[in-house]
C-alpha positions as a Markdown table, in Angstrom:
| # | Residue | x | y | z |
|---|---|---|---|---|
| 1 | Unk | -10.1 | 12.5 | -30.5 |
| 2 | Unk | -11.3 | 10.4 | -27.3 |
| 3 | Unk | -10.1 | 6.8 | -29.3 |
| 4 | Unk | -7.5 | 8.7 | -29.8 |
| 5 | Unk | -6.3 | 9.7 | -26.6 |
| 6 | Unk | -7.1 | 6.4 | -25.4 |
| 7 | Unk | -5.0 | 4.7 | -27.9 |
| 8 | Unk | -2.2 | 6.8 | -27.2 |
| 9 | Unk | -3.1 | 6.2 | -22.8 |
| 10 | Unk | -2.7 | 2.2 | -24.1 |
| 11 | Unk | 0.5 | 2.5 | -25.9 |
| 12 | Unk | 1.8 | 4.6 | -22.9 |
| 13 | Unk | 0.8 | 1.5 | -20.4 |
| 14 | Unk | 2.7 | -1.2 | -22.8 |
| 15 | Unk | 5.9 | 1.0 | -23.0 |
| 16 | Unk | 6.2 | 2.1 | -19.9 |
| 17 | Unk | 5.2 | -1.2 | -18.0 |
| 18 | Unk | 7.7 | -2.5 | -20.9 |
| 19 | Unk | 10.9 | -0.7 | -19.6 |
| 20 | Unk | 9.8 | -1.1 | -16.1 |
| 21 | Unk | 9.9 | -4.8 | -16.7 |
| 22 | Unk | 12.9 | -4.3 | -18.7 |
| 23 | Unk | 15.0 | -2.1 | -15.6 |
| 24 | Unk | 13.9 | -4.9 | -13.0 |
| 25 | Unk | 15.6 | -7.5 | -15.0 |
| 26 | Unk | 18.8 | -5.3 | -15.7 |
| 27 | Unk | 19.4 | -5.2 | -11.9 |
| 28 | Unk | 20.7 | -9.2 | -12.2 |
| 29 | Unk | 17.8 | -10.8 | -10.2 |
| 30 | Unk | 17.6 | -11.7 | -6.3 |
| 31 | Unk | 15.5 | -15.2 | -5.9 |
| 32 | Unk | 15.0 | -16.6 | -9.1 |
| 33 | Unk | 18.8 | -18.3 | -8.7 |
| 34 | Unk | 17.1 | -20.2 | -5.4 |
| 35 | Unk | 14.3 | -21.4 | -7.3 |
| 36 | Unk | 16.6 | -22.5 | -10.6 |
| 37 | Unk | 18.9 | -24.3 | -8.0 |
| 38 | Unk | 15.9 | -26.1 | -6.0 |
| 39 | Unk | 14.5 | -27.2 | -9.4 |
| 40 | Unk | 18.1 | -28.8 | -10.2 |
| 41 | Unk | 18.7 | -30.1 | -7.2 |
| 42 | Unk | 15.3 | -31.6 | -7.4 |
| 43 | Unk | 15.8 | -33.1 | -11.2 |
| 44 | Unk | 19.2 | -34.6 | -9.6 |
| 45 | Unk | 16.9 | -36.6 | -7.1 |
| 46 | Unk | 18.4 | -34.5 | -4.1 |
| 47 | Unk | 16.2 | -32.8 | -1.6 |
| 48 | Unk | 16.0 | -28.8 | -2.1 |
| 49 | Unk | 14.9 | -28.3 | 1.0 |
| 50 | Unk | 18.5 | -29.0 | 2.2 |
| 51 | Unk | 20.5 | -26.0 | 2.1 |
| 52 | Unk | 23.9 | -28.5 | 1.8 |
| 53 | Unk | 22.6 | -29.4 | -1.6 |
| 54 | Unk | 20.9 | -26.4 | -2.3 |
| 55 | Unk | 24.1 | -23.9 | -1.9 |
| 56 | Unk | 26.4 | -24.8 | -4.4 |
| 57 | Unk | 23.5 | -25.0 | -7.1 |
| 58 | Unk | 22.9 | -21.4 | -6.3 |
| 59 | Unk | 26.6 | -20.8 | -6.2 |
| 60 | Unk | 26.7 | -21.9 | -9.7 |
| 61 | Unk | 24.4 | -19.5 | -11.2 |
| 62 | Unk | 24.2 | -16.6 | -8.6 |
| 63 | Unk | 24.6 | -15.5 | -5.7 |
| 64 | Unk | 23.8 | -16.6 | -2.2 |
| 65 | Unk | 20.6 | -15.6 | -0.8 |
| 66 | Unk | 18.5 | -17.9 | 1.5 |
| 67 | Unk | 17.4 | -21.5 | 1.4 |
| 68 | Unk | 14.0 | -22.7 | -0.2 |
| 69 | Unk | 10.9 | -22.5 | 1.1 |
| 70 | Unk | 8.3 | -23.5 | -0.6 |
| 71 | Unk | 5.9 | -26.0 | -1.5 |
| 72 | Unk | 7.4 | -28.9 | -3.7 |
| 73 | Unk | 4.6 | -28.5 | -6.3 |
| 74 | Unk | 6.3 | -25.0 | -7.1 |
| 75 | Unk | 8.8 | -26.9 | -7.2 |
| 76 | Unk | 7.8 | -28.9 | -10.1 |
| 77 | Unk | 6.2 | -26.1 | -11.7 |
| 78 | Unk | 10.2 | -24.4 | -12.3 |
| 79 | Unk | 11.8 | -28.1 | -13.0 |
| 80 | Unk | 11.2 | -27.3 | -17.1 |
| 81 | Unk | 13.4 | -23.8 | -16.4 |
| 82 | Unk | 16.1 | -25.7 | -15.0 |
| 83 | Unk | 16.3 | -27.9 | -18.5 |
| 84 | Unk | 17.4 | -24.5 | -19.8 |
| 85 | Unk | 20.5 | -22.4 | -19.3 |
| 86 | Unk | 20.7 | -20.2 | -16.7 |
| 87 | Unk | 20.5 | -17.1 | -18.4 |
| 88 | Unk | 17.9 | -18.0 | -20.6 |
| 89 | Unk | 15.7 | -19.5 | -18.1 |
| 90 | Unk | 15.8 | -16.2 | -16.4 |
| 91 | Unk | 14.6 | -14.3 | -19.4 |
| 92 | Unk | 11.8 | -16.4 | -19.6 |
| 93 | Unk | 10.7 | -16.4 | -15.9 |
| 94 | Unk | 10.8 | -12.3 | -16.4 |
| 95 | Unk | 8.6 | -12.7 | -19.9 |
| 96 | Unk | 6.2 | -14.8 | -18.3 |
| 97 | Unk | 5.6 | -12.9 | -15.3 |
| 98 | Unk | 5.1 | -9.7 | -17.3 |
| 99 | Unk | 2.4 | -12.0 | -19.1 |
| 100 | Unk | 0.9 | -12.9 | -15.8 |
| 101 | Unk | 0.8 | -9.6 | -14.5 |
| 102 | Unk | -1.1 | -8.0 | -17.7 |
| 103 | Unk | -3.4 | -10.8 | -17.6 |
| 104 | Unk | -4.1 | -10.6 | -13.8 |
| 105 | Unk | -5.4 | -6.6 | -14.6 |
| 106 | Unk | -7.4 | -8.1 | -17.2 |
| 107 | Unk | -9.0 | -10.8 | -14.9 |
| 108 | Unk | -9.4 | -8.0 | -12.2 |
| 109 | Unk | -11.2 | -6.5 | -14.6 |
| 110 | Unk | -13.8 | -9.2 | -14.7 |
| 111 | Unk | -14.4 | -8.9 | -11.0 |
| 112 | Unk | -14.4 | -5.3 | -10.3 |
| 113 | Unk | -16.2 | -2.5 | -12.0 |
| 114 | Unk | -12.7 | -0.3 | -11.9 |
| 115 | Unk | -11.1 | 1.1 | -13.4 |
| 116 | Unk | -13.4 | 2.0 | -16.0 |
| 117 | Unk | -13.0 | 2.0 | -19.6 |
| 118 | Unk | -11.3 | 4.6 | -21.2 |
| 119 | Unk | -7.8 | 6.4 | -20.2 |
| 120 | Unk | -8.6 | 6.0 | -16.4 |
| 121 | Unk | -7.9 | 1.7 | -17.0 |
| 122 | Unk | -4.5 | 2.7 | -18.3 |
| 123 | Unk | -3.9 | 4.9 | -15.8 |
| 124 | Unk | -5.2 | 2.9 | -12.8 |
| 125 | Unk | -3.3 | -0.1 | -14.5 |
| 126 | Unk | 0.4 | 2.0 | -14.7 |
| 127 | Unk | -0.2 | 2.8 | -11.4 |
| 128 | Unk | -0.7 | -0.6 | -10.1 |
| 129 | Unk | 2.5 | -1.9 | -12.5 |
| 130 | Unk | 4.8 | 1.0 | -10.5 |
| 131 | Unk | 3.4 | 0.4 | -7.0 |
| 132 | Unk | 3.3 | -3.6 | -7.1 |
| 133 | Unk | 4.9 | -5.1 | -10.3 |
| 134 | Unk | 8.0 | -3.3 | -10.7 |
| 135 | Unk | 9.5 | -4.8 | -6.8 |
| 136 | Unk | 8.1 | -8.6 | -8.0 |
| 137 | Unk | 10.3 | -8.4 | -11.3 |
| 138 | Unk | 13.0 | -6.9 | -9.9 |
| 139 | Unk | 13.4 | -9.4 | -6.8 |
| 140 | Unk | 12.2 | -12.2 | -9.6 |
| 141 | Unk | 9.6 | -13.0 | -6.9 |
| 142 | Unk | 6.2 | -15.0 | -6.9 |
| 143 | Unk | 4.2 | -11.8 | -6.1 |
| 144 | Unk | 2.6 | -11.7 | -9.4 |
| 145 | Unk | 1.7 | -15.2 | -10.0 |
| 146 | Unk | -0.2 | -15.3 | -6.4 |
| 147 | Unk | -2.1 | -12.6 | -7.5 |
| 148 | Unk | -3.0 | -14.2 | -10.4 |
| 149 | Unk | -3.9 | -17.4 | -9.0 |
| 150 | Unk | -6.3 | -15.2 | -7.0 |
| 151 | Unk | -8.3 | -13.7 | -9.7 |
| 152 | Unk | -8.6 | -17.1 | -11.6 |
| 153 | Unk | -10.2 | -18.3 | -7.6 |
| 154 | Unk | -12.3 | -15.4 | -8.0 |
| 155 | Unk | -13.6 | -15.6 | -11.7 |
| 156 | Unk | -13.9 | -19.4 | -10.8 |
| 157 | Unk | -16.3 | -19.3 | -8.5 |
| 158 | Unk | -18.1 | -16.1 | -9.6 |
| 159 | Unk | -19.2 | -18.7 | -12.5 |
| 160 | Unk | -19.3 | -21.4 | -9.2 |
| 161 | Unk | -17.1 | -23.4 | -10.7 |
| 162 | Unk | -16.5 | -25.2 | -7.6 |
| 163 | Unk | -14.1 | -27.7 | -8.7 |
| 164 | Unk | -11.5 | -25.3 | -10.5 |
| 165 | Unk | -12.4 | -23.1 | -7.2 |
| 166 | Unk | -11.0 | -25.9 | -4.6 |
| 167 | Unk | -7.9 | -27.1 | -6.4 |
| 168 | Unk | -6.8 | -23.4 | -7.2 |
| 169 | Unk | -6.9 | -22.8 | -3.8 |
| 170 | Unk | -5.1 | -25.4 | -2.8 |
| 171 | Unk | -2.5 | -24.9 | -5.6 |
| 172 | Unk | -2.5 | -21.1 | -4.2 |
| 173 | Unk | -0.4 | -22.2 | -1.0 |
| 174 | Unk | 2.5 | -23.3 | -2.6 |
| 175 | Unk | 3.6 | -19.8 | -0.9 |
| 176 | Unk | 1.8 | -20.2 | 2.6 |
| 177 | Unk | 3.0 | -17.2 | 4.6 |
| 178 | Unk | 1.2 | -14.9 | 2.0 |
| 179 | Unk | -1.7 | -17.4 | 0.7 |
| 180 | Unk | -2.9 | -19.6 | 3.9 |
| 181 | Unk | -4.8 | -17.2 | 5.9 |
| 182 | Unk | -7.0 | -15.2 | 3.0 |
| 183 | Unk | -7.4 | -19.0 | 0.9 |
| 184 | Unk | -8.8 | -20.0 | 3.5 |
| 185 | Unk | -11.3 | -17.2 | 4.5 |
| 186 | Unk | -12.4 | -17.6 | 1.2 |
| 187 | Unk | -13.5 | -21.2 | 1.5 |
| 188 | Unk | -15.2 | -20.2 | 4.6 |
| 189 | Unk | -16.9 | -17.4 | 3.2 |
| 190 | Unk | -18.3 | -19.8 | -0.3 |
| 191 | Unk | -19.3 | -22.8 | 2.7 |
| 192 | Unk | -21.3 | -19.9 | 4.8 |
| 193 | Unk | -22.7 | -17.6 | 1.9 |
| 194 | Unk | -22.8 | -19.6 | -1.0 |
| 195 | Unk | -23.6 | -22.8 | 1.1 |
| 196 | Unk | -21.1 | -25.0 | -0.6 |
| 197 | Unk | -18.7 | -27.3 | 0.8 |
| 198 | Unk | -17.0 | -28.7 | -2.5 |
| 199 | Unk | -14.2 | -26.2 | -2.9 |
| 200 | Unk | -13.5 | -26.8 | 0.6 |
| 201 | Unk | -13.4 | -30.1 | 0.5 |
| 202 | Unk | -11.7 | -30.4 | -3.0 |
| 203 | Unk | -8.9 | -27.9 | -1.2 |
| 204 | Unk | -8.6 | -30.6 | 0.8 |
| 205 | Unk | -9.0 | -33.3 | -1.2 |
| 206 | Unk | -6.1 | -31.3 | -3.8 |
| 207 | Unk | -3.6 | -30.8 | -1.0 |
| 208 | Unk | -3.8 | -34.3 | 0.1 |
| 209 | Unk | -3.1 | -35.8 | -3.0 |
| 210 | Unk | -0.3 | -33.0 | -4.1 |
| 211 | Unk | 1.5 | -34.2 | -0.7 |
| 212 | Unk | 1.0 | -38.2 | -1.4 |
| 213 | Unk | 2.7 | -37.6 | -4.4 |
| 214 | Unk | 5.4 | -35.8 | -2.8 |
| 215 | Unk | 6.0 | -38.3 | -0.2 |
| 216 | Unk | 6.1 | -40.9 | -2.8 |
| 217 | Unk | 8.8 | -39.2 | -4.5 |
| 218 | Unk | 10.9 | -38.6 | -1.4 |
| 219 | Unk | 9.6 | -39.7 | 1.5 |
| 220 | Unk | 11.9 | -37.7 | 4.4 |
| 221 | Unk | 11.8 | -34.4 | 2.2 |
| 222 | Unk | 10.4 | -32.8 | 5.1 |
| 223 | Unk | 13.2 | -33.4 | 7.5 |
| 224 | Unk | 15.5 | -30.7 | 6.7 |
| 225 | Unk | 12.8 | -28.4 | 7.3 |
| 226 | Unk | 13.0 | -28.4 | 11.2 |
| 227 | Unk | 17.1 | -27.6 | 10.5 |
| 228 | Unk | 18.1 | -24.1 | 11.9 |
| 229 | Unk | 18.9 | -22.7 | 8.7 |
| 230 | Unk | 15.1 | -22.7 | 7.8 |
| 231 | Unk | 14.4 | -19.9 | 10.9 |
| 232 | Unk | 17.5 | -18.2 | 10.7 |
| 233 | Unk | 17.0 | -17.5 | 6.6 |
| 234 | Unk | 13.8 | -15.6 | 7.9 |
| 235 | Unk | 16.2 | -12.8 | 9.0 |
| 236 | Unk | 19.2 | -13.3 | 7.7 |
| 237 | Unk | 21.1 | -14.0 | 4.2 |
| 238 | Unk | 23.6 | -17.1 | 4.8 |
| 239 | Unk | 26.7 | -17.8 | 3.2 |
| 240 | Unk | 27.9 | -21.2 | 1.8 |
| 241 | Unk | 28.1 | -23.1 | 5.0 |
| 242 | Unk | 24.9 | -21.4 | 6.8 |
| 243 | Unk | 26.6 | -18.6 | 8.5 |
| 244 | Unk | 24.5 | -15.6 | 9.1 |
| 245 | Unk | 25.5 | -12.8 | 7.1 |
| 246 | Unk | 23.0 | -9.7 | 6.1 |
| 247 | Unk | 20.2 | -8.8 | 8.3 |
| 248 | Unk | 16.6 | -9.0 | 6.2 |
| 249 | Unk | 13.8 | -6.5 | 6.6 |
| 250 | Unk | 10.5 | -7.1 | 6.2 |
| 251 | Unk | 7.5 | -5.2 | 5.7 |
| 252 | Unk | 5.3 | -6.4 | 8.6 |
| 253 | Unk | 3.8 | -4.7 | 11.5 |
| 254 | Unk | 6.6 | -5.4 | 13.9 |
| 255 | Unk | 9.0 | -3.8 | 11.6 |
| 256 | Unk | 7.6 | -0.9 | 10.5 |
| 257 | Unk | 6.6 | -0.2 | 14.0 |
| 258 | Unk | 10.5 | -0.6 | 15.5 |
| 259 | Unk | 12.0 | 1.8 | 12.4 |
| 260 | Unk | 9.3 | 4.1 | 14.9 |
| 261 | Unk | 10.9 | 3.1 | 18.4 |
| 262 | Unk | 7.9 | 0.8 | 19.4 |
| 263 | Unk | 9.2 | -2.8 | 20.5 |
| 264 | Unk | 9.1 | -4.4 | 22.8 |
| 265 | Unk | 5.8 | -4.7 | 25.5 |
| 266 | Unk | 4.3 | -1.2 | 23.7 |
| 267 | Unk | 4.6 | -3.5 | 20.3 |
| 268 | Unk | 2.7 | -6.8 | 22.0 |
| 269 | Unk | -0.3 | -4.6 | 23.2 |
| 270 | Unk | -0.2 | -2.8 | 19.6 |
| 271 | Unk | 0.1 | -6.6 | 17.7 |
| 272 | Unk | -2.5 | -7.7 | 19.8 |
| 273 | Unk | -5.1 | -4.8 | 20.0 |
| 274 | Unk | -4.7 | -4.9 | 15.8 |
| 275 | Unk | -5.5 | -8.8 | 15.3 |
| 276 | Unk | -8.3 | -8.4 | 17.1 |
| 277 | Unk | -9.3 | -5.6 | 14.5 |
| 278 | Unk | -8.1 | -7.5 | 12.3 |
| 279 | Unk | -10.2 | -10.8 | 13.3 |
| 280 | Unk | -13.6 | -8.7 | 14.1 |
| 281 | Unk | -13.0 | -7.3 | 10.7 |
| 282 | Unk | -13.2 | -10.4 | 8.9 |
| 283 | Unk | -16.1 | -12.0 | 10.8 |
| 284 | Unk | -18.3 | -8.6 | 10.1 |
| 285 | Unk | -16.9 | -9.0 | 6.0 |
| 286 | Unk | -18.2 | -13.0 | 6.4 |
| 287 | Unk | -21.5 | -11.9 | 7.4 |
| 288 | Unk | -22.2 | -8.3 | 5.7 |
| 289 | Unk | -19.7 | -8.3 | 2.8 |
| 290 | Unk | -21.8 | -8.2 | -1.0 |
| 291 | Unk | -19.4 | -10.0 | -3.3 |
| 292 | Unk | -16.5 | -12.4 | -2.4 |
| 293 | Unk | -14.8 | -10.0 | -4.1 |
| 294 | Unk | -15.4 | -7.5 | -1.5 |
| 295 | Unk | -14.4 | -10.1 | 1.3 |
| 296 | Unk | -10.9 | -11.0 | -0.6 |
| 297 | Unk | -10.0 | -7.7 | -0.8 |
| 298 | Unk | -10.6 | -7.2 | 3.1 |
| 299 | Unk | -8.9 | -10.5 | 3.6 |
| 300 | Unk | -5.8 | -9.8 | 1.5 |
| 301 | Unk | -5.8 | -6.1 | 3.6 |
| 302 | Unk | -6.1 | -7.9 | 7.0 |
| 303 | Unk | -3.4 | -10.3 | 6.2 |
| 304 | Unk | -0.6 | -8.5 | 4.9 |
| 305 | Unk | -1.7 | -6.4 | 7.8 |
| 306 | Unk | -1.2 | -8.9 | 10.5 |
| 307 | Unk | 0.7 | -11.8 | 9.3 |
| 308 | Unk | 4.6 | -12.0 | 11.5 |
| 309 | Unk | 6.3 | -12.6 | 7.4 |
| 310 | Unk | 6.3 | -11.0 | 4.6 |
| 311 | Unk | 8.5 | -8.7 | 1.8 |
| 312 | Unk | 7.4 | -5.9 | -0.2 |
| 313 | Unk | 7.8 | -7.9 | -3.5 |
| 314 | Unk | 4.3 | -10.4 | -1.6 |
| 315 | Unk | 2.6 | -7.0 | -1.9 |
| 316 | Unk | 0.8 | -7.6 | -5.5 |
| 317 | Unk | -2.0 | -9.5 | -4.4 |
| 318 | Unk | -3.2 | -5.9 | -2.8 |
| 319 | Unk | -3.8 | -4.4 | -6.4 |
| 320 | Unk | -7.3 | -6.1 | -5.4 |
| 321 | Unk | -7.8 | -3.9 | -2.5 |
| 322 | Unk | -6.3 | -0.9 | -4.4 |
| 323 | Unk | -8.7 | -1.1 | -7.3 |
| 324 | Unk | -12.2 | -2.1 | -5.1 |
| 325 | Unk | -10.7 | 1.0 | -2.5 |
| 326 | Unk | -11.0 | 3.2 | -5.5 |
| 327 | Unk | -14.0 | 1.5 | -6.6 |
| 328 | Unk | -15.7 | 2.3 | -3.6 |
| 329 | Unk | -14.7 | 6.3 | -4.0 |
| 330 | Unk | -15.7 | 6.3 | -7.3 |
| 331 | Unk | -18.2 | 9.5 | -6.2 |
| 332 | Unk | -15.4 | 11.0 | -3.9 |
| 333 | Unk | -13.1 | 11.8 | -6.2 |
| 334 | Unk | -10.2 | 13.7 | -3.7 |
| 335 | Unk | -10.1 | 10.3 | -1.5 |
| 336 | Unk | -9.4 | 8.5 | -4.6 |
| 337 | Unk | -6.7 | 11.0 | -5.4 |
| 338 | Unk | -5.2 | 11.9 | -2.2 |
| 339 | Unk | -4.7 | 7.8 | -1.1 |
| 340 | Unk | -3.7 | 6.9 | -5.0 |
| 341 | Unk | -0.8 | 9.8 | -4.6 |
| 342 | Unk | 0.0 | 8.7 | -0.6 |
| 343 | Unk | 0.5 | 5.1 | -2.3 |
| 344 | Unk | 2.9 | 6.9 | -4.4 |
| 345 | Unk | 4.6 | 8.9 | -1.8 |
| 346 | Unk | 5.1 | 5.6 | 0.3 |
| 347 | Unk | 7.1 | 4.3 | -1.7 |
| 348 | Unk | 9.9 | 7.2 | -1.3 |
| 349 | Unk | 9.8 | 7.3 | 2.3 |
| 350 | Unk | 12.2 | 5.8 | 4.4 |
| 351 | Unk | 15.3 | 3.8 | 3.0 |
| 352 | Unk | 14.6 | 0.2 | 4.2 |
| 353 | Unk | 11.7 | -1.7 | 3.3 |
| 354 | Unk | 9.6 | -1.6 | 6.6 |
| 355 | Unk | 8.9 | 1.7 | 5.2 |
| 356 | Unk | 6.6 | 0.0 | 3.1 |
| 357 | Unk | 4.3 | -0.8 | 5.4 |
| 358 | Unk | 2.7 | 2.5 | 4.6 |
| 359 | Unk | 0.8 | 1.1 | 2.2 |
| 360 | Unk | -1.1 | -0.9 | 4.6 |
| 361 | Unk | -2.1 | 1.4 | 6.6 |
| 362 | Unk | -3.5 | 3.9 | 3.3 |
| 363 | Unk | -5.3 | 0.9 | 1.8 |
| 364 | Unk | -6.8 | 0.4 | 4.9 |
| 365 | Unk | -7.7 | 4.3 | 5.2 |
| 366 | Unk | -9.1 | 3.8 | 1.8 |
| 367 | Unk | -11.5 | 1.2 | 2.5 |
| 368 | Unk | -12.7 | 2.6 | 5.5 |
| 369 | Unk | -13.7 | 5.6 | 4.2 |
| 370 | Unk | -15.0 | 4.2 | 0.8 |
| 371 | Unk | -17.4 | 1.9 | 2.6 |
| 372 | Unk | -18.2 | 4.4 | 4.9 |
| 373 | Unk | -19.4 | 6.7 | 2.3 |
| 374 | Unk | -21.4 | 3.7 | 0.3 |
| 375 | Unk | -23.2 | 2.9 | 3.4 |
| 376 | Unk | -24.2 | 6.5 | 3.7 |
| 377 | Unk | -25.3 | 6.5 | -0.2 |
| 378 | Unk | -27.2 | 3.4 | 0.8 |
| 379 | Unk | -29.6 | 4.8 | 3.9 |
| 380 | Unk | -29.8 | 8.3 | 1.7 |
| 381 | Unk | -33.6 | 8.1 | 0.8 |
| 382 | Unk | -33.9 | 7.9 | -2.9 |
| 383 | Unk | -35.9 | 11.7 | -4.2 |
C-alpha cells in the first residue's frame, strides 16, 4: 500500500509540474524573445549589447521588453536556438528547462538529506516547482539553469573535483547580479576550509580566457554597455527607439520596503544596518558552517537578501535554502509547516512583485530557528 501511495505521490509531481510547465508557456513568454534576438543579432556578426540592433530582432518575434544583459558566453550557449524558428525554438527552451529543473531536485538530492524518500520528496519537490519554477517558465527566465549550475558546483566539489568546481563557477556568472556575490563566497569558503586554491584560480583562469575569446570576436562589444539604455532598462520597459515606457518592480529590499512607506533616509539606515547582518552572517558561516552546502545556502539567503537587482523569476536558486531550512526542522515539525505554508501564502499577498520579498524574510526565519534548535540538540548531553 506504501509503494503504492508513493507511486501514485510520483505521478502527481510529473502531472502537475507537467501542466504547470504547460500554463507558463501558454501565457506567450516575456524574455526568451531578448535572448532569441541577441543570439541572431550575434550569428549576423552585430553586437547584441546594442539595443539599435537588438530592437528590431525582438520586434520580429515578440514584443519589446529590455535590452540584453548578459554575459556573451550565454550568448553562445542560445546561438543553436536562433538556427531554429521562433516558435519552435521557444518550445524547446521551455522543454529543456523543465529538464533542468527535475534534474536540479535530483542533484539537490545528492547534497541534502531532504526531503526524504517516500511521499514527503514529492511533496517537498511540488512545492518547490509552485513556489520557484512555475515564475522562471512563465517569464522564460534563467532562474532554473543558475540553480542548476549550482548543484553541479556543489556535487563537484563534494567529490573535490576542483577543476569542474572553478570553471562552473566561472560559467555560473554569465548572470552576475544573481551569481557574483554567492560564486564567489563559495571559492573563499573551499580556499579557507578545504585549503584549495585551484577552483579559485581556475575561476579565474576560465573567465579570462571566456573574455579573450570574446574580445577576439568583437573587440569594442563592451562599448554599448556604458549607453543609457543599459540603466534605464533596470527600471523601465523601452520601446523601439529607447523611450521609457512601463515602470519594473523588483523584488529587492528597497522595494518591498517602499510598497511599506519606508524610503528614503529610514530605508539607508535599514539597507545599511541589514548588510552588515548580512556580512557578519557570512563571515560566522565561513568559519562555523559544517558543509559548503550549509554555507551556499546562507550565501544564496544573504544575497537575494541584500543585492540592489533582482526579479522574482532569479528566486530558484533558494530551493537550496528552502530544502536545508526544512532540513534543519526535520524534529520540529510545526516550523517546518507553518514557514512551508507562509512560503505559500506569500505568494498571494500583495499584487506587484516586491511582495515577494516575503520569502526572504520566512527563509531567513527558517534558518534561524532550524539552526537554533540543532545547536541546542548539539550541547543536550547525550542519556
Amino acid at each position: 500500500m506504501k509503494r503504492k501511495f508513493e507511486t501514485l505521490s510520483s505521478a502527481l509531481f510529473i502531472v502537475i509540474s507537467a501542466a504547470l510547465a504547460w500554463l507558463a508557456y501558454s501565457y506567450g513568454g516575456m524574455d526568451f524573445n531578448v535572448y532569441y534576438a541577441a543570439a541572431r543579432v550575434t550569428l549576423q556578426g552585430g553586437n547584441p549589447y546594442d539595443y539599435a540592433q537588438l530592437a528590431p530582432q525582438i520586434i520580429s518575434v515578440g514584443k519589446l521588453n529590455n535590452p540584453y544583459y548578459y554575459a556573451p558566453w550565454f550568448t553562445w550557449s542560445v546561438m543553436p536556438f536562433a538556427l531554429f524558428p521562433y516558435n519552435i525554438a521557444r518550445v524547446l527552451w521551455a522543454a529543456i528547462h523543465f529538464i533542468l529543473w527535475v534534474f536540479s531536485l535530483i542533484n539537490l538530492s545528492k547534497i541534502i538529506p531532504y526531503p526524504p524518500a517516500g511521499n514527503a520528496k514529492w511533496s517537498a519537490w511540488l512545492l518547490a516547482t509552485f513556489l520557484f519554477a512555475w515564475s522562471a517558465w512563465g517569464a522564460e527566465q534563467v532562474g532554473v539553469l543558475i540553480l542548476f549550475f549550482f548543484t553541479l558546483i556543489l556535487i563537484s566539489a563534494q567529490k573535490e573535483n576542483w577543476k569542474v568546481t572553478g570553471i562552473l563557477l566561472a560559467l555560473i556568472l554569465f548572470k552576475p547580479n544573481i551569481t557574483a556575490l554567492p560564486a564567489a563566497f563559495i571559492a573563499l569558503w573551499l580556499l579557507l576550509r578545504k585549503k584549495t586554491w585551484q577552483p579559485l584560480l581556475i575561476m579565474g583562469a576560465t573567465l579570462a580566457l571566456l573574455l579573450s575569446i570574446q574580445f577576439l570576436l568583437a573587440p569594442k562589444f563592451y562599448l554599448p554597455l556604458f549607453n543609457p539604455d543599459k540603466i534605464q532598462g533596470l527600471s523601465f520597459t523601452l520601446n523601439a527607439s529607447g523611450g521609457l515606457e512601463i515602470k519594473r518592480y523588483t523584488a529587492t529590499l528597497r522595494d518591498f520596503l517602499s510598497v511599506y512607506g519606508i524610503q528614503g533616509g529610514d530605508f539607508a539606515l535599514l539597507y545599511g544596518w541589514a548588510i552588515l547582518a548580512g556580512v557578519a552572517a557570512l563571515f560566522y558561516g565561513l568559519k562555523f558552517s559544517a558543509s559548503l552546502a550549509e554555507f551556499s545556502a546562507l550565501a544564496l539567503l544573504v544575497n537575494f537578501a541584500l543585492i540592489p537587482y533582482a526579479l522574482f523569476y532569479d528566486y530558484p536558486a533558494l530551493t537550496l535554502t528552502l530544502f536545508y531550512g526544512n532540513q534543519l526542522t526535520l524534529k520540529h515539525q510545526w516550523m517546518r509547516y507553518a514557514a512551508n505554508a507562509l512560503m505559500v501564502v506569500s505568494l498571494f499577498i500583495g499584487n506587484i512583485i516586491p511582495y515577494r520579498y516575503w520569502m526572504i524574510l520566512i527563509l531567513a526565519a527558517l534558518l534561524m530557528f532550524g539552526s537554533y534548535g540543532a545547536a541546542r540538540k548539539d550541547q543536550m548531553p547525550s542519556s
